[in-house]
TORGU-697686 format. One record per residue: residue in one letter; z, x, y of N, C-alpha, C in turn. Coordinates in steps of 0.2 Angstrom, whole numbers, padded with zeros to 4 digits, always signed. Each point is the difference from the previous one (the first is absolute). Layout:
BEGIN
AZXYZXYZXY...
//
This chain:
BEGIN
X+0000+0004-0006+0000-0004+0006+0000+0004+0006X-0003+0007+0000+0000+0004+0005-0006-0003+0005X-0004-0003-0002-0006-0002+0006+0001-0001+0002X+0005-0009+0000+0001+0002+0007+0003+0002+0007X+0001+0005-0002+0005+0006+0003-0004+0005+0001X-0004+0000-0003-0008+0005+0003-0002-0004+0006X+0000-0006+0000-0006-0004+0005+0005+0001+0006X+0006-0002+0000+0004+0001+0005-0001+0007+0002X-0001+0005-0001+0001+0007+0003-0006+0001+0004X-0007-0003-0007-0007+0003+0004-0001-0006+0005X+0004-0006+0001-0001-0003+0007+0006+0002+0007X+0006+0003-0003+0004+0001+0005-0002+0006+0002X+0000+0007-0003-0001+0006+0001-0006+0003+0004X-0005-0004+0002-0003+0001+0005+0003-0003+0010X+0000-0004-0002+0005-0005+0007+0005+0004+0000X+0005+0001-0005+0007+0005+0002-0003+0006+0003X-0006+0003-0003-0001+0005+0005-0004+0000+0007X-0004-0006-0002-0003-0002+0009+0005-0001+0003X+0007-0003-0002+0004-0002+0005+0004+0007+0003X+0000+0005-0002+0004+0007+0000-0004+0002+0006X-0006+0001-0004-0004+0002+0006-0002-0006+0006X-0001-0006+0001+0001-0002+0006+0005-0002+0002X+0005+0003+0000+0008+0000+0002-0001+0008+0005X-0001+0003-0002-0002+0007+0002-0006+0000+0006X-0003-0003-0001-0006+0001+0003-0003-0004+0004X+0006-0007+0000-0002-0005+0006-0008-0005-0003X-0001+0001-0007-0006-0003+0000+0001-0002-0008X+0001-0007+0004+0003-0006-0004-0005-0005-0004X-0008+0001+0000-0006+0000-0003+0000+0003-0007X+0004+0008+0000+0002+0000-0007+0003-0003-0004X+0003-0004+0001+0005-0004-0004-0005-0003-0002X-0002-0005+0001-0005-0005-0003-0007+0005-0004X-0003+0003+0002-0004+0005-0003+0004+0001-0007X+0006+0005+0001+0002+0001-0007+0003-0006-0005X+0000-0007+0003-0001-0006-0004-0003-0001-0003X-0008+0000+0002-0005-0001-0002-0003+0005-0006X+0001+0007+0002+0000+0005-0006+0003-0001-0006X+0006-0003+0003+0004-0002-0006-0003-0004-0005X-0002-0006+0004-0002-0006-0003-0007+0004-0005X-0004+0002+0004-0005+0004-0003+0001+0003-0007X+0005+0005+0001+0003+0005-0006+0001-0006-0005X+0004-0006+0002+0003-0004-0005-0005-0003-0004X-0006-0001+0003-0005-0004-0004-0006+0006-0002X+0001+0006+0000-0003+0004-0003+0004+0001-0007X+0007+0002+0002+0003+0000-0006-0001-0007-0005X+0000-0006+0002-0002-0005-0004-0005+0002-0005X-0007+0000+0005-0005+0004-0003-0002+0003-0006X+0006+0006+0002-0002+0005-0006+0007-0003-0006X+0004-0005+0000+0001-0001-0007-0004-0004-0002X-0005-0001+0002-0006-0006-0005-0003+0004-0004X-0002+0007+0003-0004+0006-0005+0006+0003-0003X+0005+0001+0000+0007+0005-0004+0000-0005-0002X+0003-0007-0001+0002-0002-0006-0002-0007+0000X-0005+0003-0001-0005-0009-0003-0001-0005-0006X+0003+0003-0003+0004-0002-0008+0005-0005+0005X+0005+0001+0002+0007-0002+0004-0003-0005+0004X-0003-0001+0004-0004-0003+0006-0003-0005-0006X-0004+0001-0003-0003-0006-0005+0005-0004-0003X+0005+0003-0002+0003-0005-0003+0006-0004+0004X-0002+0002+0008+0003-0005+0005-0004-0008+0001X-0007+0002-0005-0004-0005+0003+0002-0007-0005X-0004-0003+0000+0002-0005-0008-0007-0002-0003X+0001-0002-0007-0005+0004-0004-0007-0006+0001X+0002-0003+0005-0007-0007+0001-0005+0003+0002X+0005+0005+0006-0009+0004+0005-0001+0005-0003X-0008-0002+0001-0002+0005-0004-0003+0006+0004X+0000+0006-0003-0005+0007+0002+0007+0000+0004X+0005+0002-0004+0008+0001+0006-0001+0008+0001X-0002+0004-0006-0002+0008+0003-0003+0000+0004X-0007-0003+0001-0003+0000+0006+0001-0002+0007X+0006-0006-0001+0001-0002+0003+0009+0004+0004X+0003+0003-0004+0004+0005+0003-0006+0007+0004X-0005+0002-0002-0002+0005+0004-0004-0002+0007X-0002-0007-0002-0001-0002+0008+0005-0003+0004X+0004+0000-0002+0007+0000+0005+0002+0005+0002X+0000+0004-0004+0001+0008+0004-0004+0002+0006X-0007+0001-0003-0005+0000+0005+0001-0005+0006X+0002-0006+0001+0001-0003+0005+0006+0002+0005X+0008+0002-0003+0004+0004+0002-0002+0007+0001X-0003+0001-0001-0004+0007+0003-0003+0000+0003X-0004-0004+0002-0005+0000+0007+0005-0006+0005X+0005-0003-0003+0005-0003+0008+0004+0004+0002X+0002+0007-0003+0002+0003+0000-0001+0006+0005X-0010+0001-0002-0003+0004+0007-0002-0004+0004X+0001-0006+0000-0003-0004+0006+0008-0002+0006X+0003+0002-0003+0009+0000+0005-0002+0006+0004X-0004+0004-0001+0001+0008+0005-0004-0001+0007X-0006-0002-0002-0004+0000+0009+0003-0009+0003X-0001+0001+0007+0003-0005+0003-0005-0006+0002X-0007+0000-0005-0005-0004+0003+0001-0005-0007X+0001+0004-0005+0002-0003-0008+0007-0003+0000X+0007+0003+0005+0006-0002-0005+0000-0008+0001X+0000-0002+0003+0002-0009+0002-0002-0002-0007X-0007+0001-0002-0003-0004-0005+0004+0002-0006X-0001+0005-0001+0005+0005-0004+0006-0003-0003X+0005+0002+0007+0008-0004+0000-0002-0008-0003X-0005-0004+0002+0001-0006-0004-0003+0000-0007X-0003+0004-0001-0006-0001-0009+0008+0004-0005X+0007+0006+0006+0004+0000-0004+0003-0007+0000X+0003+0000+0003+0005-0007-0001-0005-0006-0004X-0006-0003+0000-0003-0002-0003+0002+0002-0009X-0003+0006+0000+0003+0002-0007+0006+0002-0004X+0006-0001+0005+0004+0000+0000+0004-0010-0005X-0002-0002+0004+0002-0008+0000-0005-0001-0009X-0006+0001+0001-0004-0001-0006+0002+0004-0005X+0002+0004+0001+0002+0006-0007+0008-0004-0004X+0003-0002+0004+0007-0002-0001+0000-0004-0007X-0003-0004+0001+0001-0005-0009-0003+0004-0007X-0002+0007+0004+0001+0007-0007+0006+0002+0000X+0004+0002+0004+0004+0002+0001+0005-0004-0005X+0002-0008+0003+0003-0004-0002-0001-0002-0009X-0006+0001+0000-0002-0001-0008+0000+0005-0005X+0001+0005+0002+0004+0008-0003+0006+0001+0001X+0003-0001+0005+0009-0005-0001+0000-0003-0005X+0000-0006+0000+0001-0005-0005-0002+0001-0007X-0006+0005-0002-0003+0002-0007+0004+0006+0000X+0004+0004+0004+0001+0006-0001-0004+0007-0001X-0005-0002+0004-0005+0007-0004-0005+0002+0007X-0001+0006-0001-0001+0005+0007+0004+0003+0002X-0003+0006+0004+0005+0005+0005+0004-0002+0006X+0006+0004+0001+0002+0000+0007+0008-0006-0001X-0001+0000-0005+0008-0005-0001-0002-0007-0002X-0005-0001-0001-0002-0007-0003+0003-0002-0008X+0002+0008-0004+0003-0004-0004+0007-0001+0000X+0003-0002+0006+0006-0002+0000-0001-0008-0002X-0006-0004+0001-0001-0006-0002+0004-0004+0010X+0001-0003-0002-0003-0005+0007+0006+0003+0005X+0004+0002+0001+0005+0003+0002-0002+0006+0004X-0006+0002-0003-0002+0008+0004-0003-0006+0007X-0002-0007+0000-0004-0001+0006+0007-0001+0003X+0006-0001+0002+0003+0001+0003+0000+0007+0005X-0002+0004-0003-0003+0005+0006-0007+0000-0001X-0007-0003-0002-0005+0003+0000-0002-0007+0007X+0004-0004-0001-0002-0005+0006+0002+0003+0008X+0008+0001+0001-0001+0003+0005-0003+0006+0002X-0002+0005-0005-0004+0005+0003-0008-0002+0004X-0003-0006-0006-0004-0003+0002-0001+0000+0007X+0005-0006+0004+0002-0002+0004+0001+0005+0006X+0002+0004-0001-0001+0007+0003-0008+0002+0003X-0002+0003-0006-0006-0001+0001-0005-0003+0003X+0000-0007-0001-0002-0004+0005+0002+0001+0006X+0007-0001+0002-0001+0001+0007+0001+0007+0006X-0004+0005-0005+0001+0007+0000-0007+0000+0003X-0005-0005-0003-0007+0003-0001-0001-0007+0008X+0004-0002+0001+0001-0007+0006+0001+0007+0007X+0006+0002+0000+0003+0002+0003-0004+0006+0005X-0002+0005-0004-0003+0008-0001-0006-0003+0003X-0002-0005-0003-0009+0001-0003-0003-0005+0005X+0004-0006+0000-0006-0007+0002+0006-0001+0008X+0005+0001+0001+0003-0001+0008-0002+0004+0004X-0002-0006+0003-0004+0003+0008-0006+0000-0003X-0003-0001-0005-0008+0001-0001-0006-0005+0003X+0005-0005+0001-0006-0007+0001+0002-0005-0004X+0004+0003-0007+0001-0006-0006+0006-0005+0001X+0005+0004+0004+0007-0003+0000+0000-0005+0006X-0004-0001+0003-0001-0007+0004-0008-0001+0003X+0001-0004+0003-0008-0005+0004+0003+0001+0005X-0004+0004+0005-0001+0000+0007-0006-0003+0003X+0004-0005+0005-0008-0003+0003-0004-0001+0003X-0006-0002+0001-0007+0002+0004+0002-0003+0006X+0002+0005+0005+0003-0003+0006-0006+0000+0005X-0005+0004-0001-0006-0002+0002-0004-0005+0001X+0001-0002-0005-0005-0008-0002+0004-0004+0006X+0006+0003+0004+0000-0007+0004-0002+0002+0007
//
């Protein structure tokens, strides 16, 4: 049940250090930067457990869908390109939302690998592991809210004052 004790580090340990250094330096834009790396790092790490351990990831799936090999390595691939697409500032928006997006839809694997007991990351505690896999979720989302989509344009409707 180390994972997610991993995700917490690769999402906190860039912001704790933006924050160091924009405490020092008066430039308070790194903080949010190192959030977003964070968030970054976190869904690349996702990633690459779809190719480390895809036996594990498959049997989070349930056995109706089919092509769940292939369908674990294009998840990967999709956390790996939301992953480069959080770095440049013309991509993160859409980004931050295709994470949260995947975040919300991935969950009822999560929960169905709880329940069955089977997959990596503490799933085989059986339902009890979602007592932490939900709020880290939840984290998550509002991590990929916060860092990613505030102040982007998504967090409210501004309006056409022009038109009048």
């Amino acid at each position: 049940m180390i994972t997610p004790l991993i995700v917490l580090v690769i999402l906190f340990g860039p912001t704790l250090v933006a924050a160091i250094l924009a405490h020092r330096t008066a430039a308070y834009g790194l903080i949010n930067l190192g959030g977003v790396l964070g968030y970054a790092a976190a869904f690349a790490f996702f990633s690459v457990g779809h190719f480390v351990i895809t036996d594990e990831m498959v049997a989070m799936l349930p056995d109706f869908l089919p092509a769940r090999g292939p369908l674990v390595y294009a998840t990967g691939l999709l956390e790996a390109g939301l992953a480069l697409a959080l770095l440049p500032m013309r991509t993160r928006a859409y980004a931050g939302l295709g994470c949260i997006a995947v975040l919300i839809l991935f969950f009822p694997g999560n929960i169905y690998a709880a329940i069955n007991g089977v997959g990596p990351g503490g799933h085989q505690w059986g339902p009890v592991y979602l007592l932490v896999r939900a709020p880290l979720q939840a984290l998550l989302i509002f991590w990929g809210y916060w860092f990613v989509l505030r102040g982007r344009g998504f967090s409210k409707v501004r309006p056409n004052l022009s038109a009048h």
